[in-house]
C-alpha positions in Angstrom: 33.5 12.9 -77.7 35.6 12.2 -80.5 35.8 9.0 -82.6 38.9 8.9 -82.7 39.1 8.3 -78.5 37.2 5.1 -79.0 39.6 3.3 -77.1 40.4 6.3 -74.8 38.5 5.6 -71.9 38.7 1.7 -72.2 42.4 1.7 -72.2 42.4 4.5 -69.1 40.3 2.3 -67.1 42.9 0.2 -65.3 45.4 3.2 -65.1 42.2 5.2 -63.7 41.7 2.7 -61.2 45.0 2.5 -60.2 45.6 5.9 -59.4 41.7 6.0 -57.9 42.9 3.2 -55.7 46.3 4.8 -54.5 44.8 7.6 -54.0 41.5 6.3 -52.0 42.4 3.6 -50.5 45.6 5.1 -49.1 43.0 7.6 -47.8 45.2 10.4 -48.7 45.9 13.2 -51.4 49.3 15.0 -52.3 48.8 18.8 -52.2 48.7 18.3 -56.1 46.6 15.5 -56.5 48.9 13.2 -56.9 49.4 10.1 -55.0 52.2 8.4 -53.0 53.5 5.6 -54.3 55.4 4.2 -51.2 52.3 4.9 -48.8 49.9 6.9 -50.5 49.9 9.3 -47.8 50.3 13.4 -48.6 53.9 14.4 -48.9 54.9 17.9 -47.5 54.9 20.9 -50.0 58.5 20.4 -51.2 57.2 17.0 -51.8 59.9 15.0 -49.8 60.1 11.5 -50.1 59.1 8.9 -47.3 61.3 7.0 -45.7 60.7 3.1 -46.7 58.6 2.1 -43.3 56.2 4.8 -45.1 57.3 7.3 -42.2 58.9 10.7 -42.4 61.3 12.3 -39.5 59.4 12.9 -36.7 61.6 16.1 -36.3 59.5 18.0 -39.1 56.3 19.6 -38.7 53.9 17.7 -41.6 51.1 19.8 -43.2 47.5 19.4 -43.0 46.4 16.6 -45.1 43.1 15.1 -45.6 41.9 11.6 -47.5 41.1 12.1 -50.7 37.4 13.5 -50.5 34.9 11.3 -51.7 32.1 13.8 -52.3 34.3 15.5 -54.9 34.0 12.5 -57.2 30.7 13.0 -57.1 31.1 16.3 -58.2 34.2 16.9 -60.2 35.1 14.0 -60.7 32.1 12.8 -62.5 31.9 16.3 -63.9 33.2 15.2 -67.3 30.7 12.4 -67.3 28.1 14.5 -67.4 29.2 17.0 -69.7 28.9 13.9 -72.0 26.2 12.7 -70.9 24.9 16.0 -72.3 26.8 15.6 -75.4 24.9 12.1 -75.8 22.0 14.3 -75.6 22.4 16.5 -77.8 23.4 14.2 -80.2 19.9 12.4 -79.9 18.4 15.6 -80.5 19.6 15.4 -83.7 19.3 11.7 -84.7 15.4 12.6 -83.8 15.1 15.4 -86.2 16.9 13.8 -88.9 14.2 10.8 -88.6 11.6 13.2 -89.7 12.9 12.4 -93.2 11.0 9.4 -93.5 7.8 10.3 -93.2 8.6 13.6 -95.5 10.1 11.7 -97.7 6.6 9.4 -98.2 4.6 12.4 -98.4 6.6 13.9 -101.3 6.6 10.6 -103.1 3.0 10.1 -102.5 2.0 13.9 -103.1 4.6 15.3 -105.7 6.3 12.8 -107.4 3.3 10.3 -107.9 1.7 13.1 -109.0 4.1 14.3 -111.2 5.9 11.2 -112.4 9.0 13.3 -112.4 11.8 11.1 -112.3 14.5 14.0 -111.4 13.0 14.4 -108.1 12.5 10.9 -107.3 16.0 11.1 -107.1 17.1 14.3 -105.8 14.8 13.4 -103.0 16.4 10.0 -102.7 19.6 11.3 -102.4 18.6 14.2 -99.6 16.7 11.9 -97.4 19.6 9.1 -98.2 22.3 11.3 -97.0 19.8 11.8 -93.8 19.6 8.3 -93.0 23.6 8.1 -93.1 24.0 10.9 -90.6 21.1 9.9 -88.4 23.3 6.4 -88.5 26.4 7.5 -87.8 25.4 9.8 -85.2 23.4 7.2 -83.5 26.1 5.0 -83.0 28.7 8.2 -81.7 25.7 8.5 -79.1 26.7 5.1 -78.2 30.0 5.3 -78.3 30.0 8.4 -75.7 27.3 6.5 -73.5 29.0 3.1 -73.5 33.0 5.7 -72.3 30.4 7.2 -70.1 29.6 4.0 -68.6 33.4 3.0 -68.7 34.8 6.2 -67.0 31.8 6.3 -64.1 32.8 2.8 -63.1 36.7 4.0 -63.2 36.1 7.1 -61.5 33.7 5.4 -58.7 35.3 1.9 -58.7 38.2 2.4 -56.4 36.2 5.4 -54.3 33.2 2.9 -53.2 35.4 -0.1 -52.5 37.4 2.1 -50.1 34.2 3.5 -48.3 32.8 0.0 -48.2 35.9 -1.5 -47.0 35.9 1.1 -44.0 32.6 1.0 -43.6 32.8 -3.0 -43.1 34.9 -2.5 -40.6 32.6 -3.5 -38.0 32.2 -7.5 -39.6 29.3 -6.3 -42.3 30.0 -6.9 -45.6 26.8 -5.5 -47.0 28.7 -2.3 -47.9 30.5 -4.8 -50.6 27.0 -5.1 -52.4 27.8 -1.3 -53.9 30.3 -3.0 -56.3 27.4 -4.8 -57.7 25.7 -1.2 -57.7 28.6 0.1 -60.0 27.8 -2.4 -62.2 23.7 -1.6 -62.4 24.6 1.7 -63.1 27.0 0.6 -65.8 24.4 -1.8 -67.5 21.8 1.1 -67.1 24.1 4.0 -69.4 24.7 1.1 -71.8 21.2 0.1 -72.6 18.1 1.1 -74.4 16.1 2.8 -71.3 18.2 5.6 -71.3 18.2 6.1 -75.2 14.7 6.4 -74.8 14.6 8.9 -72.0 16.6 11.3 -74.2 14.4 10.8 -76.8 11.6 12.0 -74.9 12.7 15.8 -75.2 12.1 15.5 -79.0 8.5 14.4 -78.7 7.4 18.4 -78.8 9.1 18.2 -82.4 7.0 15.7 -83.5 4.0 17.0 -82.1 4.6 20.2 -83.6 5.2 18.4 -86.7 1.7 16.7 -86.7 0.0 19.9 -85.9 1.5 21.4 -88.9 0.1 19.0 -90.9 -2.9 19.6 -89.0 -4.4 21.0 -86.3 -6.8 17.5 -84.9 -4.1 15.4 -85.8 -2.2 17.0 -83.0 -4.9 17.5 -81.0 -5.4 13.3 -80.9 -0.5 12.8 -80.4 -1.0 16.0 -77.6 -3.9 14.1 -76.0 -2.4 10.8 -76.0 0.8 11.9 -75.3 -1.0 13.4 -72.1 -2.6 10.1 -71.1 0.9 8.3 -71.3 2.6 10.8 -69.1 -0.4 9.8 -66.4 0.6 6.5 -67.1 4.0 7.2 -66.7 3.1 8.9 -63.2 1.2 5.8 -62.2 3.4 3.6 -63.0 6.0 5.2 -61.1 3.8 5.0 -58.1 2.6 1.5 -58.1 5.8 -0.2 -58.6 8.6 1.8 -56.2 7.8 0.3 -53.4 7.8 -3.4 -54.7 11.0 -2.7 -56.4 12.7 -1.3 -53.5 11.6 -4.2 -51.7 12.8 -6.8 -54.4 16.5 -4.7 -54.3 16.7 -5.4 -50.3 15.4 -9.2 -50.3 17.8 -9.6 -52.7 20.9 -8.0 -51.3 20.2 -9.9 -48.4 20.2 -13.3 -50.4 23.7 -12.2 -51.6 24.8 -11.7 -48.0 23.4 -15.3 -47.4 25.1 -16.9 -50.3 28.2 -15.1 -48.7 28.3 -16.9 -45.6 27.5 -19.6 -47.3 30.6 -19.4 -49.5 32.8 -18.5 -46.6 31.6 -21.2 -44.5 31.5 -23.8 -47.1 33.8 -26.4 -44.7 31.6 -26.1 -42.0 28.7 -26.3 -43.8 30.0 -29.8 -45.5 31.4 -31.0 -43.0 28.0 -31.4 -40.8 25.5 -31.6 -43.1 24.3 -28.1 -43.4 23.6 -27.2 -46.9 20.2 -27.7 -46.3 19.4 -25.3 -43.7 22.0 -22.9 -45.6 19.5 -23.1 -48.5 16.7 -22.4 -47.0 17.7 -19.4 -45.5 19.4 -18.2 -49.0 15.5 -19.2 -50.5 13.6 -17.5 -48.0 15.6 -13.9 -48.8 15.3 -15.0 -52.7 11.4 -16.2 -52.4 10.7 -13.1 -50.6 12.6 -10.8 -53.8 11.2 -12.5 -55.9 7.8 -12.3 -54.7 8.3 -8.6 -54.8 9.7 -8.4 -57.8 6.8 -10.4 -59.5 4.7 -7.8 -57.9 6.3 -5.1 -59.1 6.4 -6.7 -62.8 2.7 -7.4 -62.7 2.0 -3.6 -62.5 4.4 -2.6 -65.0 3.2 -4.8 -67.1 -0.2 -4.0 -67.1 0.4 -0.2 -67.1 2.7 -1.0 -69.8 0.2 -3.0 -72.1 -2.2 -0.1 -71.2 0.2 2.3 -73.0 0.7 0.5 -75.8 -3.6 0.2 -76.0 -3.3 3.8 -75.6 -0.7 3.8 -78.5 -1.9 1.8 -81.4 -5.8 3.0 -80.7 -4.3 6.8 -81.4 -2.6 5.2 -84.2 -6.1 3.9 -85.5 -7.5 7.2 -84.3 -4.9 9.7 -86.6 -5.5 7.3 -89.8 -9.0 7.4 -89.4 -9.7 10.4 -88.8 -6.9 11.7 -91.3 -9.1 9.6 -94.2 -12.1 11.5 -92.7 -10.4 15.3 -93.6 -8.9 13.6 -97.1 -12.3 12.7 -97.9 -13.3 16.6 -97.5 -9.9 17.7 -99.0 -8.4 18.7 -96.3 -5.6 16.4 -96.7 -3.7 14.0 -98.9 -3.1 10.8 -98.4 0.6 11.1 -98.0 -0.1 13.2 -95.1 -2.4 11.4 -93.6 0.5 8.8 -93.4 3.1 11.2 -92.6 1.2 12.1 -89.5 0.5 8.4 -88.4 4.7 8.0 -88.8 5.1 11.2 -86.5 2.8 10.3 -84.7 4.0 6.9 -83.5 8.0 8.5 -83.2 6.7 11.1 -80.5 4.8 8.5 -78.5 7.3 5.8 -78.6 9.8 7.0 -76.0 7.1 7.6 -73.8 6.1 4.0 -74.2 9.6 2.7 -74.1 10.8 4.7 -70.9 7.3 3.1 -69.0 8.2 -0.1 -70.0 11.9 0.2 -69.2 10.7 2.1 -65.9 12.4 -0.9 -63.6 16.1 -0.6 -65.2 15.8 3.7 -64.2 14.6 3.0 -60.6 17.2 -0.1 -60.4 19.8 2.6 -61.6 18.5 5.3 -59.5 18.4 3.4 -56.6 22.3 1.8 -57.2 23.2 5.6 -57.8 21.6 6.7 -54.1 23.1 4.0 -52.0 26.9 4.7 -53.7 25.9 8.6 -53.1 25.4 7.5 -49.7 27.9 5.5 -48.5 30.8 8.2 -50.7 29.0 11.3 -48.9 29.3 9.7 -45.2 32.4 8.2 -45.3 35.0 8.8 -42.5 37.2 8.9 -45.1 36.6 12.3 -45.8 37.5 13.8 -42.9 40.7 15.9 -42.9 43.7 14.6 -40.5 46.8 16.0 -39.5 49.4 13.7 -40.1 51.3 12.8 -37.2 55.4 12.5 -36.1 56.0 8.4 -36.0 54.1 7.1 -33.0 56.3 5.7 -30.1 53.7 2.7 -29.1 52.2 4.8 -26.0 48.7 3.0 -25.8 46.3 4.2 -23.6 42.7 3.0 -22.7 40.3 5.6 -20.9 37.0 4.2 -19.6 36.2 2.8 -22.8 32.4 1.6 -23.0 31.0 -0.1 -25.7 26.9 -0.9 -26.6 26.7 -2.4 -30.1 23.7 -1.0 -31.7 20.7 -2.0 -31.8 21.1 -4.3 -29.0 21.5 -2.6 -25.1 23.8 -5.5 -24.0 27.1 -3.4 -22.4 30.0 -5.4 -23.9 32.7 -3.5 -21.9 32.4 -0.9 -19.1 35.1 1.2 -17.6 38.4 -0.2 -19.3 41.2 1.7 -18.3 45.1 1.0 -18.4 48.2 2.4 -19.9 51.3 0.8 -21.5 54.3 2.9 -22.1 56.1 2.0 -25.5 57.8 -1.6 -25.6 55.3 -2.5 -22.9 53.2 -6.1 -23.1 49.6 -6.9 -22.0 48.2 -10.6 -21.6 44.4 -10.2 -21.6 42.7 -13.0 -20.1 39.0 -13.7 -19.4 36.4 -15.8 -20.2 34.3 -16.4 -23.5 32.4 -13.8 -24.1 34.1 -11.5 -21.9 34.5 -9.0 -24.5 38.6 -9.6 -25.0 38.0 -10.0 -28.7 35.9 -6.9 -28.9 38.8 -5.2 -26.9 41.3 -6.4 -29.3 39.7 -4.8 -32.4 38.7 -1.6 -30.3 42.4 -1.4 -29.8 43.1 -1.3 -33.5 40.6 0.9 -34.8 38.1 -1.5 -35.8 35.1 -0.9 -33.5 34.6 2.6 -32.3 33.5 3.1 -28.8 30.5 4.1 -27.4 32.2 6.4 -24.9 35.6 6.8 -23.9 38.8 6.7 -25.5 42.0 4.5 -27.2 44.8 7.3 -27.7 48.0 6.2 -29.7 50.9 8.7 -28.4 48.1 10.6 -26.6 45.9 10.9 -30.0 42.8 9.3 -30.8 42.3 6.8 -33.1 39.6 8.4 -34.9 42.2 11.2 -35.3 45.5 9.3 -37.0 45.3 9.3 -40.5 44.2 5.9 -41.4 47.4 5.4 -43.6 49.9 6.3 -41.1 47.7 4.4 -38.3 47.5 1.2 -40.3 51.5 1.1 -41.0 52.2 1.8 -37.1 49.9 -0.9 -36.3 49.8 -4.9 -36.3 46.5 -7.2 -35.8 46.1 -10.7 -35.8 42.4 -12.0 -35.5 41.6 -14.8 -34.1 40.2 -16.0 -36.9 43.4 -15.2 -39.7 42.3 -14.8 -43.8 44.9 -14.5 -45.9 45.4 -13.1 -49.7 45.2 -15.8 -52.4 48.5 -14.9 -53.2 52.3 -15.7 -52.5 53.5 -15.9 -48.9 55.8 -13.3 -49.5 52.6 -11.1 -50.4 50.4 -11.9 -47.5 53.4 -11.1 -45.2 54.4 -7.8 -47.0 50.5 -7.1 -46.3 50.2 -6.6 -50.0 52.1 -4.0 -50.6 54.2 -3.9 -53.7 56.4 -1.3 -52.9 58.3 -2.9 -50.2 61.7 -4.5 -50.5 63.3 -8.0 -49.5 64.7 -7.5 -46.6 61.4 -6.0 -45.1 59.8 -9.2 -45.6 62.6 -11.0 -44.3 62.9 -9.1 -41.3 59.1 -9.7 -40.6 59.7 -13.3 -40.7 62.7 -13.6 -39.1 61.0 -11.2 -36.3 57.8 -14.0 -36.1 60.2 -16.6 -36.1 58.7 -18.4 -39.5 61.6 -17.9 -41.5 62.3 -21.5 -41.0 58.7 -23.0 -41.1 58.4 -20.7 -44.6 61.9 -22.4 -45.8 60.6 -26.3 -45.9 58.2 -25.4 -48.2 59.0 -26.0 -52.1 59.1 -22.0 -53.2 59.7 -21.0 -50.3 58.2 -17.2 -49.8 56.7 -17.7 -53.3 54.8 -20.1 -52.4 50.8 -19.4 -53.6 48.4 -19.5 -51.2 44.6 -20.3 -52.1 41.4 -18.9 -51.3 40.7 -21.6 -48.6 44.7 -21.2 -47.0 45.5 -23.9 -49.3 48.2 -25.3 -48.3 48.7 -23.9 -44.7 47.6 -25.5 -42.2 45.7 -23.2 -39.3 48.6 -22.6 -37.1 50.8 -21.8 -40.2 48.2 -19.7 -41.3 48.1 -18.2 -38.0 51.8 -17.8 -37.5 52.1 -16.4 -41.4 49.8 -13.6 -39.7 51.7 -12.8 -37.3 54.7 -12.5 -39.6 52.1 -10.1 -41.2 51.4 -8.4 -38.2 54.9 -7.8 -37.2 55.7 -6.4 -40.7 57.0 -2.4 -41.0 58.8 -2.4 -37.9 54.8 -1.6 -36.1 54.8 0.5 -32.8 51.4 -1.4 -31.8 50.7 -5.2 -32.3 47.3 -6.5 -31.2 47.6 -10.3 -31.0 43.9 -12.1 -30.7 44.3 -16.0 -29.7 48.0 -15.8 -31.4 48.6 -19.5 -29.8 45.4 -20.9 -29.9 46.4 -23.6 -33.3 50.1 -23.8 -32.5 51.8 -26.6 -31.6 54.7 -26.8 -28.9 57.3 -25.7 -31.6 54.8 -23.0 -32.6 54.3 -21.4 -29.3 58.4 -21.3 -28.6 58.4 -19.2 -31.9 55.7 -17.1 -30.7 56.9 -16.4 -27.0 60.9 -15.9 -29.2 59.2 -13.2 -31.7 57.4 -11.3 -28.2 60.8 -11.4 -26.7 62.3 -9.7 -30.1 59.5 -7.2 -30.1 60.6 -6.2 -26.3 63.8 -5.4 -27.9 62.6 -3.3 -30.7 60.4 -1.2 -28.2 57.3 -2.7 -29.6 53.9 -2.6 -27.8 52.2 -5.7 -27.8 48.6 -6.5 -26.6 48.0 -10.4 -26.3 44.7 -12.3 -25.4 45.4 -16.1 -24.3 43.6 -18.6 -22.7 47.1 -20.6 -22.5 49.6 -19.9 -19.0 52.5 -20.6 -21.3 52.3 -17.0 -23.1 51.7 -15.0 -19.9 55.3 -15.6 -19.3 56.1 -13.3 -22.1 54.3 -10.4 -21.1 55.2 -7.3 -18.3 51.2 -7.1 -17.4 48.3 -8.8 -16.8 44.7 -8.0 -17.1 41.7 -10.2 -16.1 38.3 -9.4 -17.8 34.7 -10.3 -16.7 31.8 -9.7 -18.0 33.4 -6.3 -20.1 34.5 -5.5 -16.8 38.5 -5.4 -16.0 38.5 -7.1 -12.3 42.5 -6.6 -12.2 45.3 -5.7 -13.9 48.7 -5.4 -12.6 52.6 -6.9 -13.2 52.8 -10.4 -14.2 54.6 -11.2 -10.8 51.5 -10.0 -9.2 48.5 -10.9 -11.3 49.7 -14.9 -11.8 50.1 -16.0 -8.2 46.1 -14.9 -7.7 45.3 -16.8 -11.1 47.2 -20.0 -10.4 45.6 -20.0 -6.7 42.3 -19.5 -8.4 42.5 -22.9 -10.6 45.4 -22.2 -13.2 47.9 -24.0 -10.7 45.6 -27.2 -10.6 45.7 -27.4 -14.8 42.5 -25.7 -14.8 42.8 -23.3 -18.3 43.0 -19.6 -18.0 39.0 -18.6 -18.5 38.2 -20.5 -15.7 40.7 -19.7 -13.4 40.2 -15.9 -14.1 36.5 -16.5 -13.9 37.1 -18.3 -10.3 39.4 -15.0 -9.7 36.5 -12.9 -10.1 
């Protein structure tokens, strides 16, 4: 690498992320390589543009895409990394060799120009071995340079691949896949620091051996030896603390998971007195990683203070032992302190890279779990990418175990709903209705069965195109710390006004968005700050209705509304009808069933009926509803 690209791969980093992120987390890649901008899908070979809902004419056959392939960043993509990764190397060769001008230099001032007392070589010799210390500078810190744009680019390259694979990956409520970003970073600190400088200086050790035996033969008999030993050491080493470490690395991403509820339930918590118990849990993961890491310390620390024993005795050994041949004349006393100098450079990185041993298997270990979770993504998998869907949603005898438990959550679910249709789901807690609702969307895969979209399967839509044809509102709505406007446009920046608008005024919160002081600018914090839980909720649904969707899923959509909120909601079901837009709704609240064409009732995972509202609410409201009984008892009554 060239110093003059110093700030090269700093400077690309956020335009590397960028495309990495349009590109991966669009889950798609243009025939070239290059990614949409409108919905970062790939466009047909004469490269046509999308229409803005991110959909092209259904009338044209699209080509063959697939998302962009994760396991090729592992190969080609980090393929320049490597190549200076090897350049680093190389480049530490050197610097080695050139620090074998030291101890040369010592000898010939101890055995030439002492002798002599000439002071023209004093400085010729000076000025050589000078202008070797200057080069082994300067290319010492180009070896940094590359590593530390080595360290830059990986994290570029891999930065918006792993976030994508852990964000599908999480999409069954874990969040552990999020600790790989934390990996990136490991690996990062690892390429930047010493450990690493010291494993490629381990190559050059032969030099210096060599070296010594040129000076003499049981000189490098004693560095061979020891350097022998060390490498047992080394092997040892390796041995006694992997299992500790690994150990340490899970109790600790398992305290991070704990501090993450923490952080997400931080109201809760508060509210009734739970930081306590929260604590406790969060110490027992970190007293447990710690533990392990303490273990794992203790051994490298002792196998590291053996090495260094092992070091400074063969240090004693090649000065004694050289005085012992200069007192037979078998060497001078410059030698003898050349070879102690050689001596200690071709031990040293052995030394170093044992005691450094926990940053490699920390690195090694980041490196296998982001190899992992790239490699087995469904992200890879190639797609065809479909005509715009019509909102045809159909449900074949879905069943669903959750590993590892072999509770059945739902069991034979079957029903159709022909575009513009609406479903009320209504059932019990714990009936599985929420675990329906995100089976529905793509969420939670199931264990047998299938949810086709316009006769295709879920797993089959390109995720893009799925996502835009789709709306979901939780139950439990999050949105963006970000404007209003953002959250609704679901992020997206390439959208226009009157996209947003039409959302809003589809959800009916065009007037509930309008009373506040910015309006759609209006910032929203971390904590929904300041939206209260049914404006949060009925934001989402703006969200959820945004891009003119052929699906909505709608989990609890009333459940914080007030009386003015629900008219909105049962008004923006009633526009959706009109558009042709197929809406799933779960409600424990009569009032919305009045907006919907069917009815299911579900029990125990188990659909007990489902039929035309006009037929499905005269059995609920004889079952309890009637009486002011709420919906989960009077469908439980029903079954």
């Amino acid at each position: 690498m060239d110093p003059t690209t110093q700030h090269e791969a700093a400077n690309s980093l956020a335009d590397n992320q960028e495309s990495e992120t349009s590109a991966s987390a669009n889950g798609h890649a243009k025939a070239n390589g290059s990614a949409s901008a409108a919905n970062g899908s790939a466009q047909a070979a004469k490269g046509g543009a999308n229409t803005p809902n991110g959909h092209q004419p259904s009338s044209v056959l699209l080509q063959r895409t697939s998302d962009t392939d994760f396991r090729t960043v592992l190969s080609n993509g980090l393929a320049a990394c490597r190549r200076n990764v090897f350049n680093a190397a190389i480049f530490s060769f050197v610097v080695n060799v050139l620090l074998l001008a030291m101890p040369i230099y010592l000898f010939q001032l101890s055995d030439r120009v002492y002798t002599s007392r000439s002071q023209d070589t004093l400085i010729m010799l000076s000025i050589v071995v000078g202008g070797a210390i200057i080069a082994h500078v300067f290319l010492d810190m180009m070896r940094r340079f590359i590593l530390m744009r080595v360290a830059v680019e990986t994290e570029a390259k891999l930065g918006a691949p792993v976030l994508s694979a852990a964000a599908k990956a999480s999409q069954n409520g874990s969040n552990r896949e999020f600790q790989m970003l934390g990996d990136l970073q490991h690996l990062r600190s690892f390429i930047t620091g010493p450990v690493i400088l010291m494993m490629m200086d381990v190559p050059v050790a032969p030099i210096y051996l060599a070296a010594t035996f040129l000076i003499h033969p049981d000189l490098g008999w004693i560095v061979g030896g020891t350097g022998a030993v060390l490498f047992v050491i080394a092997i040892v080493n390796q041995k006694l603390t992997a299992v500790p470490y690994t150990q340490a690395n899970t109790f600790a991403m398992r305290a991070n998971l704990a501090a993450d509820a923490m952080a997400r339930n931080s109201q809760v918590i508060n509210a009734m007195g739970m930081i306590p118990e929260g604590v406790l849990i969060w110490g027992r993961e970190t007293a447990a990683s710690l533990k392990a890491q303490v273990s794992a310390q203790d051994r490298n620390i002792y196998m590291t203070g053996l090495s260094k024993l092992v070091r400074l005795f063969t240090q004693i050994g090649i000065l004694g032992w050289g005085a012992h041949l200069a007192l037979h004349d078998e060497l001078t006393g410059g030698m003898v302190i050349a070879a102690s100098i050689i001596g200690s450079r071709a031990l040293s990185p052995v030394e170093g890279t044992i005691e450094g041993w926990r940053s490699f298997v920390q690195a090694r270990s980041a490196y296998a779990r982001i190899k992992t979770l790239l490699q087995n993504s469904p992200l890879n998998w190639e797609r065809l990418r479909l005509p715009r869907p019509e909102g045809r949603l159909t449900v074949e005898r879905i069943l669903y175990v959750p590993p590892p438990t072999k509770k059945v959550i739902l069991n034979g679910i079957s029903f159709e709903l022909e575009p513009g249709e609406s479903l009320a789901i209504v059932g019990a807690s714990g009936s599985g209705k929420s675990t329906l609702a995100r089976m529905l969307v793509g969420s939670i895969i199931p264990t047998a069965g299938n949810v086709r979209l316009d006769r295709m399967d879920l797993r089959n839509w390109d995720p893009r195109q799925f996502g835009q044809s789709v709306g979901y509102l939780p139950q439990d709505v999050q949105l963006f710390p970000a404007s209003i406007k953002a959250n609704i446009a679901r992020m997206r920046e390439d959208v226009t006004d009157e996209m947003v608008f039409d959302a809003a005024e589809l959800a009916d919160v065009h007037e509930m968005i309008s009373h506040f002081a910015y309006g759609y600018e209006t910032q929203v914090l971390i904590d929904g700050t300041p939206l209260s839980g049914g404006q949060k909720q009925r934001i989402g649904l703006a969200r959820a209705f945004f891009g003119d969707p052929r699906l909505v899923v709608l989990d609890e959509p009333n459940s914080n509304l007030d009386a003015p909120g629900e008219l909105a909601l049962a008004k923006a079901l009633s526009r959706a009808k009109k558009r042709n837009i197929t809406v799933v709704a779960i409600t424990q609240r009569p009032a919305l069933l009045q907006s919907a064409d069917k009815i299911m009732v579900i029990k125990e995972g188990t659909a007990h009926a489902i039929g035309k509202r006009d037929d499905i609410i005269p059995l609920l409201t004889a079952n309890g509803a009637g009486r002011g009984a709420p919906l989960s008892t009077a469908s439980e009554a029903f079954a």
